[in-house]
C-alpha positions as CSV (number, residue, x, y, z in Angstrom):
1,X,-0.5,-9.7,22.9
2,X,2.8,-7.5,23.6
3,X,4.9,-5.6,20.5
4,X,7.7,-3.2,20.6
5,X,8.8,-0.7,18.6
6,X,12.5,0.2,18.8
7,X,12.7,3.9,18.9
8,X,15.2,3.8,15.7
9,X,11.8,2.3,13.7
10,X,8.9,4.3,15.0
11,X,9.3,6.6,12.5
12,X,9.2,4.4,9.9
13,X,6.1,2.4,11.1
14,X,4.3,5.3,11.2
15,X,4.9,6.5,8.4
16,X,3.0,3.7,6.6
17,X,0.5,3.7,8.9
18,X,0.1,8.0,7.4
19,X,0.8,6.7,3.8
20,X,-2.6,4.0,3.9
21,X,-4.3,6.2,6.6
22,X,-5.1,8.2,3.1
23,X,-7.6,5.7,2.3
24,X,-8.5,3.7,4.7
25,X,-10.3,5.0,8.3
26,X,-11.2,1.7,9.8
27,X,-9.3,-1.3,9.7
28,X,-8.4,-5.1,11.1
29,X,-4.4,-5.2,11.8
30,X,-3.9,-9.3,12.3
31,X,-1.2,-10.8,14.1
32,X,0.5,-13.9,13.3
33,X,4.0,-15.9,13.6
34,X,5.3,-14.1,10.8
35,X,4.2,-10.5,11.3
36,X,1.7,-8.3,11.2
37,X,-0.8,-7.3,8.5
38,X,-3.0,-5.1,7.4
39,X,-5.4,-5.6,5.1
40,X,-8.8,-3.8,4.2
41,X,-10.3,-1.9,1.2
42,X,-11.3,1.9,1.6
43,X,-15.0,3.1,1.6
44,X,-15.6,3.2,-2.0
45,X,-14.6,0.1,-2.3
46,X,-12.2,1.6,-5.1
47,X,-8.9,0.3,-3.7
48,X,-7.5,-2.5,-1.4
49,X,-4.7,-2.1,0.4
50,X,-2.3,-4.9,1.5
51,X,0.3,-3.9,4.4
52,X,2.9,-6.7,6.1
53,X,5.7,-5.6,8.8
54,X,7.3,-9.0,9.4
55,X,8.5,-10.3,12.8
56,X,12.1,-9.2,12.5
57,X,11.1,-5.6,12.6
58,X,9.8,-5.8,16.3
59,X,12.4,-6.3,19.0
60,X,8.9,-7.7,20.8
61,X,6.4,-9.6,19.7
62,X,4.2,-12.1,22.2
63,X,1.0,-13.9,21.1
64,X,-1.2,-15.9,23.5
65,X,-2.6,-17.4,20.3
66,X,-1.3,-18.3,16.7
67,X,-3.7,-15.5,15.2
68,X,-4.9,-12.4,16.6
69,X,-7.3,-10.0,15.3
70,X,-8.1,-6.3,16.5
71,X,-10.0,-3.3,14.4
72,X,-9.1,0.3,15.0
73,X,-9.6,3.3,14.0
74,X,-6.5,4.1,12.3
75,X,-6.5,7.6,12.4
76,X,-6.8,7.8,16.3
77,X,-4.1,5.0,16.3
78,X,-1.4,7.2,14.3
79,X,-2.5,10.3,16.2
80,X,-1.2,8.7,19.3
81,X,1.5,7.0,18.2
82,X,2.8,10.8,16.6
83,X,2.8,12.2,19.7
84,X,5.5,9.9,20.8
85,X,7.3,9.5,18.0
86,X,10.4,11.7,18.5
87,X,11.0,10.6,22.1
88,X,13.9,8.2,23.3
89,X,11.5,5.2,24.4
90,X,10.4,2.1,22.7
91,X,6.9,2.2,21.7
92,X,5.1,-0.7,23.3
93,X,1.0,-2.0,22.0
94,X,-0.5,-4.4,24.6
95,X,-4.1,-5.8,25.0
96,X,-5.0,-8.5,27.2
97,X,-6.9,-11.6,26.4
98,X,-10.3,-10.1,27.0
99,X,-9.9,-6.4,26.7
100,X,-11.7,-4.0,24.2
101,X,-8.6,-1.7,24.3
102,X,-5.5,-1.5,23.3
103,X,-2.5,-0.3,25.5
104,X,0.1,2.1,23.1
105,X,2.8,3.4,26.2
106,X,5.6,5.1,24.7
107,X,7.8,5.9,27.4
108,X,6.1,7.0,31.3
109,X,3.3,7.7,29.0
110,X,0.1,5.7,28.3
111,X,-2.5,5.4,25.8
112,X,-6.2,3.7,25.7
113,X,-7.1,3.0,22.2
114,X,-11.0,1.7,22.0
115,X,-10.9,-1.1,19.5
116,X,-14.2,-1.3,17.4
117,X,-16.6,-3.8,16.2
118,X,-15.6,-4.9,12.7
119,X,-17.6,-4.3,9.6
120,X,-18.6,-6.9,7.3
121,X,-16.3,-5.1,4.9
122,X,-13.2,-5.0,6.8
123,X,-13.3,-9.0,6.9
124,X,-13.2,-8.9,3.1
125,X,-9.9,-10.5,1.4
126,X,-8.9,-10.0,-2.4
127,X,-7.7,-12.6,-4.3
128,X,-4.5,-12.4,-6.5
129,X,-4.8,-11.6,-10.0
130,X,-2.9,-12.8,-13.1
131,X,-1.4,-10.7,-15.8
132,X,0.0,-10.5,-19.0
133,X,2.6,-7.2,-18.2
134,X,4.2,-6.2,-15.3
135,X,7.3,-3.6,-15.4
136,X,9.6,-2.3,-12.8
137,X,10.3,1.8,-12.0
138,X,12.5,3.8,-10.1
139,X,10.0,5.0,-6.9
140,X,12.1,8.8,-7.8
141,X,10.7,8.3,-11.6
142,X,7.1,7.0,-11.1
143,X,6.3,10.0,-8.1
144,X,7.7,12.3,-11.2
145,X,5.5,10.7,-13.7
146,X,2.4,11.0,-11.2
147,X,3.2,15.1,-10.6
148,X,3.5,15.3,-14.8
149,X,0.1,13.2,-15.2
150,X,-1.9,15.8,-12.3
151,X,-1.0,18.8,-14.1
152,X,-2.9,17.8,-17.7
153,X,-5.6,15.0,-16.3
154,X,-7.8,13.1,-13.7
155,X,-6.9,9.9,-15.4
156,X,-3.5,7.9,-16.4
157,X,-3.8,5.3,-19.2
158,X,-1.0,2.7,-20.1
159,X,-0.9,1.3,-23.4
160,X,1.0,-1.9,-24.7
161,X,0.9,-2.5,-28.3
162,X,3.4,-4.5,-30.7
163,X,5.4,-2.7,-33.5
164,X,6.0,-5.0,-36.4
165,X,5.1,-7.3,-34.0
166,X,8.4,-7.9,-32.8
167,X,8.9,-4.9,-30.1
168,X,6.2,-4.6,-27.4
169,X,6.5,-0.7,-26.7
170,X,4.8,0.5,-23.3
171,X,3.3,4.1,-23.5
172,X,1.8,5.7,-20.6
173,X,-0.2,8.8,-21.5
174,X,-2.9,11.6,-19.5
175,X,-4.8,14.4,-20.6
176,X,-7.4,14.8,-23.2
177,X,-6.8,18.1,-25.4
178,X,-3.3,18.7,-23.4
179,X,-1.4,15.6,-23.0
180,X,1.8,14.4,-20.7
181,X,3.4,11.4,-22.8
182,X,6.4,9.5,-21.8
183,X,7.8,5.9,-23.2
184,X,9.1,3.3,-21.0
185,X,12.5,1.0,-22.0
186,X,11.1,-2.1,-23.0
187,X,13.7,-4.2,-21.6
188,X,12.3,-2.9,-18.2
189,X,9.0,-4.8,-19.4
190,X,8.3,-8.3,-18.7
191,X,5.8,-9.8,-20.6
192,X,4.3,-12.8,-19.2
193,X,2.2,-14.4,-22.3
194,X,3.5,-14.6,-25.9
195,X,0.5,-14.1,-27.9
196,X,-0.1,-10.5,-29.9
197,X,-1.2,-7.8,-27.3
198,X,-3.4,-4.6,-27.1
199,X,-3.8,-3.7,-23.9
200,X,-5.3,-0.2,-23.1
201,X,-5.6,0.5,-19.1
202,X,-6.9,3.7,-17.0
203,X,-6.8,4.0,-13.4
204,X,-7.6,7.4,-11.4
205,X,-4.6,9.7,-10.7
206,X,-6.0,10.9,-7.2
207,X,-5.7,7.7,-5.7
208,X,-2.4,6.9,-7.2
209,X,-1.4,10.0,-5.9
210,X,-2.4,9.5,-2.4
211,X,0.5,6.8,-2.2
212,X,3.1,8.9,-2.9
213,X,5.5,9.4,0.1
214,X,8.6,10.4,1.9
215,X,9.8,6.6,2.5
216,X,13.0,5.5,0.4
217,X,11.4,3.5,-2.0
218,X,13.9,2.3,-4.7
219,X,11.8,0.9,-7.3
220,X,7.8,0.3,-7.6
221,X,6.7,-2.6,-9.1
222,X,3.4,-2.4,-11.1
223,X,1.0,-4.8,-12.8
224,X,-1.4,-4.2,-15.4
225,X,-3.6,-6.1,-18.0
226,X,-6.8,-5.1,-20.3
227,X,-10.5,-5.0,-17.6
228,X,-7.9,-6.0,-14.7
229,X,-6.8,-3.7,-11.6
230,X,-3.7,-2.2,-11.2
231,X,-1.6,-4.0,-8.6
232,X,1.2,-2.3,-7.3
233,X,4.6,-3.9,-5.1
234,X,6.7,-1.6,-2.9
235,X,9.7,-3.0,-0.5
236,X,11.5,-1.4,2.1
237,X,13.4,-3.5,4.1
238,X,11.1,-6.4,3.8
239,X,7.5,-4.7,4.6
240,X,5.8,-5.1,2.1
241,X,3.1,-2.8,0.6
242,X,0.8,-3.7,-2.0
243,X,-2.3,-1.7,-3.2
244,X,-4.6,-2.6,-5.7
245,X,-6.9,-0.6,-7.4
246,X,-9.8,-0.3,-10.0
247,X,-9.5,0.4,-13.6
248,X,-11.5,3.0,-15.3
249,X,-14.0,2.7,-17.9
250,X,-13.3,4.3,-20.8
């Protein structure tokens, strides 16, 4: 296996590898014809995470099979990759057929990365959900919305209800005695079944907050539906990040 990492994008691929490194240690990265993913759910089993870089991205990439699978720690992994970052070179990962370590060279310089034996929960996959509501954000607007929710709760709740059942009208609220309230436009909503809904969802503001970053995001996509996680889409330039994560019990 061979990649490489034009110097113009190694800033960019880590900096996804820093936004997921916030919950997620250990992980597989898996290497196919189309790209490379990562996929793995954190410790508390809490939130998965879902991360694909597709082929175009790397000037490089060789495979000596369809599918390749390695585990890491990915906090050494972005440690060594940082050092290198702002350097004129390519950044290169290699591993032989039969090694146990992977080769990161950025430049004259080389790295030894250990890989690990994987964990029965880092071979774990999750499953797609369907739901009734998803709606669309600017990235600018949600990481607002997240900052105003911190300052009053633990907890953010969205809300869809119908008004004279004809308007379905999404509120998103946090707090308890102090509250932050804001309305969404409901032509931003897409609702995806016709029947009468009351949907009432929580999820934990620490965690969403944990995915807020630096990278030019233009819009976050977010699904929701009542006893469902929340699944959230984000896009730049075709890698493709999607978290998922547990609702809250009232």
């Amino acid at each position: 296996m061979k990649l490489e990492i034009l110097k113009e994008h190694k800033k960019e691929f880590l900096e996804f590898l820093k936004l997921i490194s916030n919950n997620i240690i250990e992980t597989n990265i898996k290497f196919d014809e189309k790209g490379l993913y990562i996929k793995s759910f954190d410790q508390s089993n809490v939130c998965y995470i879902n991360l694909f870089i597709p082929l175009n991205f790397f000037s490089q990439f060789e495979l000596k099979n369809k599918e390749e699978i390695i585990y890491i720690n990915l906090l050494d992994f972005i440690k060594i990759i940082d050092k290198g970052c702002n350097t004129e070179y390519s950044l290169i990962l290699s591993k032989e057929q039969d090694d146990n370590v992977m080769t990161i060279q950025n430049g004259k310089k080389k790295f030894k990365l250990c890989l690990l034996e994987p964990e029965e929960n880092q071979k774990r996959e999750l499953a797609d959900f369907n739901y009734d509501v998803s709606f669309d954000m600017k990235y600018k607007d949600y990481k607002e919305l997240i900052s105003d929710c911190l300052i009053v709760g633990s907890k953010i709740t969205f809300e869809i209800k119908n008004e004279k059942d004809k308007l379905k009208i999404l509120n998103c609220y946090a707090g308890e005695q102090n509250k932050f309230i804001t309305d969404f436009n409901e032509n931003d909503i897409i609702i995806s079944n016709s029947k009468n809904l009351n949907i009432k969802c929580n999820y934990n503001l620490e965690y969403l907050n944990k995915f807020i970053s630096s990278i030019d995001f233009e819009i976050i996509h977010l699904n929701i539906d009542n006893d469902k996680p929340l699944t959230i889409f984000l896009n730049y330039k075709n890698i493709i990040l999607k978290i998922i994560l547990a609702n809250l019990e009232e």
